[in-house]
C-alpha positions as CSV (number, residue, x, y, z in Angstrom):
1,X,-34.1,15.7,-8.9
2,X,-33.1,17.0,-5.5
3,X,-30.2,19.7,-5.0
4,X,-27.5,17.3,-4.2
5,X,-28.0,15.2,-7.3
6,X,-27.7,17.8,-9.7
7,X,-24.7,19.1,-7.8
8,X,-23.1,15.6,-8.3
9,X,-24.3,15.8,-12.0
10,X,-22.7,19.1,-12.5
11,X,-19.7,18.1,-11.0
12,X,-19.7,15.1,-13.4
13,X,-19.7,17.0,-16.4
14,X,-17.4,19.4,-15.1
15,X,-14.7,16.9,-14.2
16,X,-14.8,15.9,-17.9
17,X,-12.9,18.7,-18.8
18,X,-10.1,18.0,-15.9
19,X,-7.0,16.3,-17.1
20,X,-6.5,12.9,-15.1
21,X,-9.9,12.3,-14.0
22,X,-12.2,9.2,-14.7
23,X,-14.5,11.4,-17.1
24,X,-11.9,13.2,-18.7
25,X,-10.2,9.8,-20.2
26,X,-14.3,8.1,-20.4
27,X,-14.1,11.6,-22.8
28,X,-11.3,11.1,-24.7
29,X,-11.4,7.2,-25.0
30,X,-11.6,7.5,-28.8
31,X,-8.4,10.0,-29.6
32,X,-6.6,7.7,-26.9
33,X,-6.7,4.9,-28.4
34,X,-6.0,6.1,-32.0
35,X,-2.9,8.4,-31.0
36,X,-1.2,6.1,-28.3
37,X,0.9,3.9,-30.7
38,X,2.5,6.9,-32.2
39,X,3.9,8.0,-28.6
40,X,7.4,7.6,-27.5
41,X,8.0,4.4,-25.8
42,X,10.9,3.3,-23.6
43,X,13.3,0.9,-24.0
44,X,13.2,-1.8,-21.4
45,X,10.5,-0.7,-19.6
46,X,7.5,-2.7,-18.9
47,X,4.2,-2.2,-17.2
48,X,2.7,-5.1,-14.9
49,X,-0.5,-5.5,-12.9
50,X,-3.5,-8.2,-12.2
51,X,-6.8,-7.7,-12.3
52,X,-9.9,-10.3,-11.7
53,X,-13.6,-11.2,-12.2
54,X,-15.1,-8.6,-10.2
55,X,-13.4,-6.3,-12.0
56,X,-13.7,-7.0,-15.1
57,X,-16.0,-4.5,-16.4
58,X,-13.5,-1.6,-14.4
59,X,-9.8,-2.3,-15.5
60,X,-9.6,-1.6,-18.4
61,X,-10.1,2.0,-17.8
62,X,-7.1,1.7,-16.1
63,X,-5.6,1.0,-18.7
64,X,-6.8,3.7,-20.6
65,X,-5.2,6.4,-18.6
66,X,-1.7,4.4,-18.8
67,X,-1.9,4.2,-22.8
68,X,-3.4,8.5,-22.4
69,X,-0.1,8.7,-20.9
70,X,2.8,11.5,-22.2
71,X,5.2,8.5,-22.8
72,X,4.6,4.7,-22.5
73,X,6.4,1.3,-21.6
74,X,7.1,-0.9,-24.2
75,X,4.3,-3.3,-23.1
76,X,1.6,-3.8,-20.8
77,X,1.1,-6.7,-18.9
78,X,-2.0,-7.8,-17.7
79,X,-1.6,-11.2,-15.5
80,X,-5.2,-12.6,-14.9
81,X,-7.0,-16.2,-13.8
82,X,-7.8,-19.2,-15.7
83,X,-10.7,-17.9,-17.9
84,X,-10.8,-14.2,-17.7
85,X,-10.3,-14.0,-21.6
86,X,-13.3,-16.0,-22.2
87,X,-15.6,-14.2,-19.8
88,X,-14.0,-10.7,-21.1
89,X,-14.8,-12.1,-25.0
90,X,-18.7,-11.5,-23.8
91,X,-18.6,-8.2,-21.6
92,X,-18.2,-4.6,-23.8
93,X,-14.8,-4.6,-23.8
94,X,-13.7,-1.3,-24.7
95,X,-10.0,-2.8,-25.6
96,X,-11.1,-5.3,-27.6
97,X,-9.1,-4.4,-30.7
98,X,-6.1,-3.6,-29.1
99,X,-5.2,-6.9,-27.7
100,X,-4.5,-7.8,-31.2
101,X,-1.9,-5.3,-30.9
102,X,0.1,-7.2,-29.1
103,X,1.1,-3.8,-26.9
104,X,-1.3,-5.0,-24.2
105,X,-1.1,-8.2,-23.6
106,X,-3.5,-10.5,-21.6
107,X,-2.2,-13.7,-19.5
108,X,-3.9,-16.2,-18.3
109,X,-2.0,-17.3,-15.6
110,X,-1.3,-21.0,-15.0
111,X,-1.4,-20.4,-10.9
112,X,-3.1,-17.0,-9.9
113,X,-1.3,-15.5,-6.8
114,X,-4.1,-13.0,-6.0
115,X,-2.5,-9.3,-5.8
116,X,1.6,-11.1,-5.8
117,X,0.6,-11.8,-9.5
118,X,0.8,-7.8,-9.8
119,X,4.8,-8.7,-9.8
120,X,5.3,-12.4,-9.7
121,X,5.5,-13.0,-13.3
122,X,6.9,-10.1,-14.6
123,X,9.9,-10.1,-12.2
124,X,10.0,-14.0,-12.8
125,X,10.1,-13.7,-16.2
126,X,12.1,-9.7,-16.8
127,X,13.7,-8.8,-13.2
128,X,16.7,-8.9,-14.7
129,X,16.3,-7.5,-17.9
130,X,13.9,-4.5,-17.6
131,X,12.6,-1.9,-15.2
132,X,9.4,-3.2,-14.1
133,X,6.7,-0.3,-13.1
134,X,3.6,-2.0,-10.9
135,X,0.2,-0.3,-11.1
136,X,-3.5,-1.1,-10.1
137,X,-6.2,-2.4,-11.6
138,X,-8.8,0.3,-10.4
139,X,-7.0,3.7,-10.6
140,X,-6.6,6.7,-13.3
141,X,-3.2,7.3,-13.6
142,X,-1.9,10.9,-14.7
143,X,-0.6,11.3,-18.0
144,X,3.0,11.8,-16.6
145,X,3.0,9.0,-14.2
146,X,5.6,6.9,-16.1
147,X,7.5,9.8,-17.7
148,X,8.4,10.9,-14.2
149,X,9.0,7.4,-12.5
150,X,11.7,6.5,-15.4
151,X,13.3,10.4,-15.1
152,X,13.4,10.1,-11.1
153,X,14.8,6.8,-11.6
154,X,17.9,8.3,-13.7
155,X,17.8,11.5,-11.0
156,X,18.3,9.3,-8.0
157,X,20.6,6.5,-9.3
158,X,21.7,5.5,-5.8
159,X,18.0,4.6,-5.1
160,X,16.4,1.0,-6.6
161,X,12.7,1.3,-6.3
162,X,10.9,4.4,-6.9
163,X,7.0,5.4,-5.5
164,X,4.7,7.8,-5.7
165,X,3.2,6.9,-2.7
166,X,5.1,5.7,0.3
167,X,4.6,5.9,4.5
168,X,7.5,6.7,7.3
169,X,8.0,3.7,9.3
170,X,7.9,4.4,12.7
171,X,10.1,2.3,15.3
172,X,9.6,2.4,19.0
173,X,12.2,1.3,21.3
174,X,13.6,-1.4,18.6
175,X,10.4,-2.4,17.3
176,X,8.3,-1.3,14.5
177,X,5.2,0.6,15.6
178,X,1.7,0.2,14.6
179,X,0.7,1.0,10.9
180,X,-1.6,3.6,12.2
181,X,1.4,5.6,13.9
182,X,3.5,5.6,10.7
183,X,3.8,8.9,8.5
184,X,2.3,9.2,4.6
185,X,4.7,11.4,3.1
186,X,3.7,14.2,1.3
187,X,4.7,18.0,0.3
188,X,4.8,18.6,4.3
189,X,6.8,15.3,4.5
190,X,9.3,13.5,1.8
191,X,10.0,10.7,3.3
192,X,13.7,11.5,4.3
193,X,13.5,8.5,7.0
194,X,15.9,5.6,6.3
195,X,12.6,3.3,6.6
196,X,10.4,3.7,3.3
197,X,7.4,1.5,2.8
198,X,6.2,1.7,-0.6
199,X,2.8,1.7,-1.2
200,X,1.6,-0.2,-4.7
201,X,-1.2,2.2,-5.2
202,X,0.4,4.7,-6.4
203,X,2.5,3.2,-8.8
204,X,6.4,2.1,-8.3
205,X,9.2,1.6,-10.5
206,X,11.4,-1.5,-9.8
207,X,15.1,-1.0,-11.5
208,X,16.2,-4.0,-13.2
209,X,17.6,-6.8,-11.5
210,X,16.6,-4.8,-7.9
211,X,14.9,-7.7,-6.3
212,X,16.4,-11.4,-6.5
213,X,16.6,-12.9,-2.7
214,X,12.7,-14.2,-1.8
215,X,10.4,-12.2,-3.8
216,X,9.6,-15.4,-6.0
217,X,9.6,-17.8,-2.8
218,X,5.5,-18.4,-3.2
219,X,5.0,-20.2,-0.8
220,X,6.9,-18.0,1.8
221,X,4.3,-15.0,0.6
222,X,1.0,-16.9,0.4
223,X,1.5,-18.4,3.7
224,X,2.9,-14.8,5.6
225,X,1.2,-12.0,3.6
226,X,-1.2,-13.9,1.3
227,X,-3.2,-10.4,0.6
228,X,-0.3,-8.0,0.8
229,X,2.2,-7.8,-1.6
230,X,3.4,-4.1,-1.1
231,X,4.7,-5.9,2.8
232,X,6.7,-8.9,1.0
233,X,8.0,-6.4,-1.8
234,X,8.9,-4.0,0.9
235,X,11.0,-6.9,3.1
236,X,12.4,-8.2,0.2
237,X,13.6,-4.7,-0.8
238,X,16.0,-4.1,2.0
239,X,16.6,-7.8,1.9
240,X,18.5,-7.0,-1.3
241,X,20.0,-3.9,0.4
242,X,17.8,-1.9,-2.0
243,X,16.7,2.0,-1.0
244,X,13.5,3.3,-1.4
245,X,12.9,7.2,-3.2
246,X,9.2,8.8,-2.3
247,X,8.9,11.0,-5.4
248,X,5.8,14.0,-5.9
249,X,3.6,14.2,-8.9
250,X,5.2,16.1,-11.6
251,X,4.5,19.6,-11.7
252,X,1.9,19.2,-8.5
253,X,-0.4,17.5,-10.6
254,X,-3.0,15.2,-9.1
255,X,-1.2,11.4,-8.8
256,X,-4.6,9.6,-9.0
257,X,-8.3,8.9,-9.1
258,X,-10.0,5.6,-8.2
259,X,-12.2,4.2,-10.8
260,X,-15.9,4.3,-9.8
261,X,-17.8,1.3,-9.0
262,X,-14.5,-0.6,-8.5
263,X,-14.3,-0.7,-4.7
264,X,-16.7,-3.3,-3.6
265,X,-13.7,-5.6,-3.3
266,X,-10.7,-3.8,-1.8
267,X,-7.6,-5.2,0.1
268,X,-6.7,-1.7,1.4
269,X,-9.3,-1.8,3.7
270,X,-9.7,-5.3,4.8
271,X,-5.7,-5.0,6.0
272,X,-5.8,-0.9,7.1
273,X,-9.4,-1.0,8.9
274,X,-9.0,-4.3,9.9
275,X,-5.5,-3.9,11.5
276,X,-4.6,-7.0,9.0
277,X,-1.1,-5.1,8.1
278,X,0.1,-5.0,11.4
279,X,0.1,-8.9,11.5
280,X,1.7,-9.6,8.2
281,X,4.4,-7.1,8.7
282,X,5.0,-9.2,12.6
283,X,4.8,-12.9,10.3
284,X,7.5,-11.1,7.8
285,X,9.5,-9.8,10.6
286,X,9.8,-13.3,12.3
287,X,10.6,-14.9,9.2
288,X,13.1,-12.4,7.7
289,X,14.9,-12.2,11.1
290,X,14.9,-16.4,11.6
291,X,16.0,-16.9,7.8
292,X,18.0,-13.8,7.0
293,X,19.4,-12.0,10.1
294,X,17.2,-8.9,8.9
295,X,15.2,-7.0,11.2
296,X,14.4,-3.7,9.6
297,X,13.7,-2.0,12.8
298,X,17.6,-1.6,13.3
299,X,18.3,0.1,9.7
């Protein structure tokens, strides 16, 4: 074993023993899941996210760090395609037991809408009756992610969607610039702009009956942003004349880790590297200005 490999390997072991990380909640999986149902839940609060076939041996780790969390929803939802549960009844699930629960639940979905499933059902089915918090199916959330969404959410009650993660838009003589010229906020920057775009990554908080104009109009989104829902979510959001709060990590705690091995597929990079964002946002802006009279470059 060469020098760099037993640096990685050390640096394995010691990240066991950091709270947040993969190998930390990989190391706890067993107290997790015999201690999470005697957490504090909140009322009217769900969790929703999507996950697929190529990562089906990865989400569920996600899920993991959300039920390791200091206070949970009162449900997970989990929206997947046609025959997920049958293919998931043969892998080494490491849930298995706890979908009988009925705290996690598993959906096949009767029409999978690729990452708008993250959203489309839940809001379809609870927009107007619960706060809806999105998450990913290939990150390790920290244990205060949702404790702090739902008390920044009663902090800033003028604001109606709540991130963790979320970019400066920047607008150039009446038009919005380039992804790769707008600002991530961060301890440096907080986002006081006017123009939020909320990223999905790092977890946001929808408040209940925030988003009704569009966001369910399917065919609207597979045709103009088929493989980015954080750009139809983010028109639709000052559609509905709805403001946008970048939040930090409570108590500078690390916000996230990605799940190894569950990157092969990724949308981030296909629409950031591939300048695919910059022509979705135009399609929305067309539309939203033709149908609606919004162009967001003059907020």
């Amino acid at each position: 074993m060469n020098l760099k490999s037993i640096q990685v390997s050390i640096g394995r072991k010691m990240r066991a023993f950091v709270p947040g990380t993969f190998e930390n909640v990989v190391l706890n999986k067993d107290k997790i899941l015999e201690t999470y149902e005697k957490k504090p839940t909140i009322k009217n609060l769900i969790i929703s996210m999507t996950t697929y076939a190529p990562r089906i041996d990865s989400f569920e780790y996600a899920i993991l760090s959300m039920l390791n969390g200091s206070v949970l929803p009162e449900k997970i939802y989990v929206y997947v395609p046609k025959g997920f549960i049958s293919l998931l009844a043969n892998r080494n699930s490491l849930l298995r037991a706890e979908y009988d629960k009925d705290f996690i639940s598993l959906i096949e979905m009767e029409i999978d809408y690729f990452c708008h499933s993250k959203y489309y059902y839940a809001f379809s089915d609870f927009g107007d009756t619960k706060d809806i918090i999105t998450g990913d199916d290939d990150i390790i959330y920290y244990r205060d992610w949702v404790k702090h969404l739902v008390e920044s959410a009663q902090q800033y009650p003028d604001y109606d969607v709540i991130a963790y993660k979320a970019v400066d838009v920047k607008v150039v003589n009446g038009k919005i610039a380039p992804y790769d010229e707008w600002v991530h906020c961060s301890k440096k920057h907080l986002g006081e702009n006017k123009l939020l775009f909320a990223e999905g990554v790092g977890g946001v908080l929808y408040k209940k009956g925030t988003l009704k104009k569009e966001v369910l109009n399917k065919e609207k989104f597979l045709e103009l942003t088929p493989k980015a829902d954080d750009i139809w979510l983010w028109f639709c959001t000052y559609l509905n004349n709805c403001k946008i709060k970048y939040i930090l990590p409570y108590k500078n705690q690390k916000l996230l880790y990605v799940v190894p091995h569950s990157q092969n597929v990724t949308l981030w990079v296909e629409n950031t590297i591939g300048k695919r964002t910059d022509v979705y946002v135009e399609n929305c802006n067309k539309y939203f200005l033709e149908k609606h009279g919004l162009n967001i470059a003059d907020l």
